[in-house]
VMD Tcl script that draws the C-alpha trace (Angstrom):
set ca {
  {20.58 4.46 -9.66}
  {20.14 3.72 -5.88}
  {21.43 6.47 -3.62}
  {22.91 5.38 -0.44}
  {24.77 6.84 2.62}
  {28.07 6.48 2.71}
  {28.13 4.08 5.77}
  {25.96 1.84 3.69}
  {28.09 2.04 0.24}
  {31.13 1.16 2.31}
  {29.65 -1.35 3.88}
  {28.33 -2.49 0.67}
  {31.82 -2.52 -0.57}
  {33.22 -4.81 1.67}
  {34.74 -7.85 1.07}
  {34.31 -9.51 4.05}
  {31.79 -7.96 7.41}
  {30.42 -9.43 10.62}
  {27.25 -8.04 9.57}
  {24.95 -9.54 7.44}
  {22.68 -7.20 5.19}
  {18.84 -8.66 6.15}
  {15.28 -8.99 4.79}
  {12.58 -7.40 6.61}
  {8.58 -7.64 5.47}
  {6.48 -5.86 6.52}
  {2.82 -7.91 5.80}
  {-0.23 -5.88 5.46}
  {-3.26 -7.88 5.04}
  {-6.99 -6.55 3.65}
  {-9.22 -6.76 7.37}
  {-10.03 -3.98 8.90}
  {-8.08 -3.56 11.62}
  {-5.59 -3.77 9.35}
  {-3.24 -6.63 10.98}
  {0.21 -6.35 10.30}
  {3.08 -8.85 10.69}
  {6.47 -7.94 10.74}
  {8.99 -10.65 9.86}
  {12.34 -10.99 9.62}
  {15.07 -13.44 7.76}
  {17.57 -12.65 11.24}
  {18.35 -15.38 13.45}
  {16.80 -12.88 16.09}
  {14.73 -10.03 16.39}
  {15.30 -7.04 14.62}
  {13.97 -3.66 15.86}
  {13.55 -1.16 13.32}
  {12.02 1.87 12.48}
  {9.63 1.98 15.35}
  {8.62 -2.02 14.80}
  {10.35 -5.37 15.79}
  {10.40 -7.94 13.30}
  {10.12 -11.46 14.71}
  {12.74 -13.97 13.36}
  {10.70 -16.20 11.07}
  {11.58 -18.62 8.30}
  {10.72 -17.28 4.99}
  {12.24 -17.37 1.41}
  {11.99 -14.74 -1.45}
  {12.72 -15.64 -4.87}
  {14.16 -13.00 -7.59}
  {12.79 -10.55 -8.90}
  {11.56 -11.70 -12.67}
  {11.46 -8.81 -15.13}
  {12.24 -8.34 -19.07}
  {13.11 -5.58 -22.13}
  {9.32 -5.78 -22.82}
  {8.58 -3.67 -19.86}
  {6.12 -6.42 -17.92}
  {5.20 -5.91 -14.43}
  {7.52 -7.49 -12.41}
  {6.66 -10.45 -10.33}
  {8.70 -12.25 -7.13}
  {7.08 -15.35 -5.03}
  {7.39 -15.01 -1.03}
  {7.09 -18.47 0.86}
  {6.20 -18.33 4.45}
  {6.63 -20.75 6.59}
  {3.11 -22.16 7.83}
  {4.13 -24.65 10.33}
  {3.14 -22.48 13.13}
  {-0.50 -21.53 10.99}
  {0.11 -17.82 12.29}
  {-1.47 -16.56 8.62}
  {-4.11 -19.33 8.74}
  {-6.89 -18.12 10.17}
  {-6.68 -15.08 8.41}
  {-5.93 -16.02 5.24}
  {-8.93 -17.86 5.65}
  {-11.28 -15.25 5.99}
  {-9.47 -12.88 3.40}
  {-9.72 -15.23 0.20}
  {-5.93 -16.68 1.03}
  {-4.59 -12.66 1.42}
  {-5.46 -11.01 -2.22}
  {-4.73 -7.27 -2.32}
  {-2.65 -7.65 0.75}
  {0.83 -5.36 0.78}
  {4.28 -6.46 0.88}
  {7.09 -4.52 1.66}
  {10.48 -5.74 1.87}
  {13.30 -3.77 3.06}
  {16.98 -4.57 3.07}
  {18.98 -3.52 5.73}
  {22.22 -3.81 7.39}
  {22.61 -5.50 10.73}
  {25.26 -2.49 12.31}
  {23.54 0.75 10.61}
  {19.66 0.06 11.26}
  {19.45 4.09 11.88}
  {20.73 4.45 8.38}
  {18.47 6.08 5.59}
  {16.60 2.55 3.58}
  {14.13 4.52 1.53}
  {16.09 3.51 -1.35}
  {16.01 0.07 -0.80}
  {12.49 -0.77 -0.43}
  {10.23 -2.29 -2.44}
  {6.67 -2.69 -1.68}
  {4.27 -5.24 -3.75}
  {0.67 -6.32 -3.70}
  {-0.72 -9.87 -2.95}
  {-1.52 -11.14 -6.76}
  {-2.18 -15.14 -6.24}
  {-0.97 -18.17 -4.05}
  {-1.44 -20.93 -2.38}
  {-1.76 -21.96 1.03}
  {-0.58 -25.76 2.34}
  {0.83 -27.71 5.35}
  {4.41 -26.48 5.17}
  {3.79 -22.83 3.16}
  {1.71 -19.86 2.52}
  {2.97 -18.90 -1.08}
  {2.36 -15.56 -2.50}
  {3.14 -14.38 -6.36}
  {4.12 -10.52 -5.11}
  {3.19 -8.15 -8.21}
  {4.38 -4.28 -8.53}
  {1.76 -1.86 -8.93}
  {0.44 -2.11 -12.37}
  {-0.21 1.90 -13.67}
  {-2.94 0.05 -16.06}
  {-5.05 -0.42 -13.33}
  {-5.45 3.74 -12.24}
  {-8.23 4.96 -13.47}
  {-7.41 8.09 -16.52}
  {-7.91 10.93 -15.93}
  {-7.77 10.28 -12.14}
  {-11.16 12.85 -11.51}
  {-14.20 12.60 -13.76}
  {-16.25 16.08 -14.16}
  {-20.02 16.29 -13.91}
  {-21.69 19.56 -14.46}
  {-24.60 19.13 -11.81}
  {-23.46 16.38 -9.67}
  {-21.08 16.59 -6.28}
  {-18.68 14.00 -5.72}
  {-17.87 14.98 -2.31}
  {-18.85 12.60 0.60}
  {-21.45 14.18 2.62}
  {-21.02 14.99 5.98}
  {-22.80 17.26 8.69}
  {-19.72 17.68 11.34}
  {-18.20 20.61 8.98}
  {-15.22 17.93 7.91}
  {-14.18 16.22 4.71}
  {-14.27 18.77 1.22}
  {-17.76 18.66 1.79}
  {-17.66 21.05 4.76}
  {-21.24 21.10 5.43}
  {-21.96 21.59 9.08}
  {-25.57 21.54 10.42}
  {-28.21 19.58 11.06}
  {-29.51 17.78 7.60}
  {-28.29 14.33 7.49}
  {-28.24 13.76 3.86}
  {-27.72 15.29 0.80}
  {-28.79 14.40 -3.00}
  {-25.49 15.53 -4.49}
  {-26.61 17.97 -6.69}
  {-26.62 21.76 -6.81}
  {-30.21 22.82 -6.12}
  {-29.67 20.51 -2.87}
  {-26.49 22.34 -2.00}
  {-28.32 25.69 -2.05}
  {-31.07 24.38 0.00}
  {-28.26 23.20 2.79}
  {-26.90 26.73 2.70}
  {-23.27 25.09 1.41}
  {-23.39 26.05 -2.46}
  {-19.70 27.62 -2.15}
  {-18.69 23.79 -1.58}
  {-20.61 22.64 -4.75}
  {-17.64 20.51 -5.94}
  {-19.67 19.72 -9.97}
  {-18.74 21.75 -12.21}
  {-21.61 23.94 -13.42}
  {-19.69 25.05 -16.10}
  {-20.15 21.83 -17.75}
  {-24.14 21.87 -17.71}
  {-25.26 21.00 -21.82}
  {-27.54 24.25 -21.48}
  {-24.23 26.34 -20.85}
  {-21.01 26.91 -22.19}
  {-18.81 24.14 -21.59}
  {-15.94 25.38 -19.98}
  {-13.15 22.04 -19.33}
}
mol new
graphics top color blue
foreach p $ca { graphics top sphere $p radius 0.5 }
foreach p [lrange $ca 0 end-1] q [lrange $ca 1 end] { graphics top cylinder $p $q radius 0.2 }
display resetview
């Protein structure tokens, strides 16, 4: 069950309000940079949360779920008269992997609390023409994460190497690489960092 404020439940609960509750997306596509678009279903801009979302002609369908417990889909149509999401769409094979996330809000309490009522999906399929860029939106699909999240090898470090003294590595000093293993990590002076487990080695006792 959604928890709201209680500005926002009695606002939900009225019959009839000046204020319309709106769509925002916030579009995060797969570059580098990463560019972000901020849209909004308003007749106007909408400043929220730090961001303004540009007025811009979109549609989102419902939501499409069922008992069998299927990840849930939703299409998003953007309007492509302009070809804003062209050229990068383009480069980034029409947006796959890109980020979605939609937010509801309410026109008169924008400082209001909305964690509840986002929703934030990734880029799954489309197509891009004349008049549209259409996205299928999917939810995060837990079949995907790898199990168990961290694999254990006895003699090997997963760490990324670095000389600067950051990341779990924590090496700092003057060797610019490192062969991940332990004897290595003795011979840079950092074998207190070793992140294998050497408890695991088959000439010990495995220890898990």
């Amino acid at each position: 069950m959604k928890s709201l404020s209680a500005n926002l439940i009695a606002e939900k609960n009225k019959l009839h309000s000046v204020y319309p509750w709106l769509l925002l997306l916030e579009i995060t596509l797969t570059d580098a940079g990463p560019t972000k678009y901020y849209f909004t279903d308003n007749n106007e801009n909408v400043s929220f949360g730090g961001n303004t979302y540009t007025a811009f002609p979109f549609e989102l369908g419902f939501i499409n779920s069922d008992i069998e417990g299927s990840i849930p889909m939703v299409q998003l149509r953007c309007c492509n008269v302009s070809r804003i999401l062209t050229p990068y769409l383009n480069e980034l094979d029409g947006g796959l992997g890109s980020t979605v996330k939609i937010t509801v809000v309410n026109a008169n309490l924008l400082a209001e609390d909305y964690s509840e009522l986002e929703m934030e999906f990734t880029v799954m399929g489309g197509e891009i023409n004349a008049y549209w860029v259409i996205w299928n939106l999917g939810m995060f699909n837990p079949n995907r994460q790898r199990y168990p999240l961290f694999r254990y090898m006895g003699t090997f470090c997963p760490y990324n190497f670095y000389n600067d003294g950051t990341g779990e590595c924590g090496y700092s000093g003057t060797l610019t690489s490192c062969e991940h293993t332990f004897e290595d990590c003795i011979s840079h002076g950092n074998e207190e960092r070793f992140g294998g487990d050497l408890g695991l080695q088959s000439n010990a006792l495995r220890i898990v």
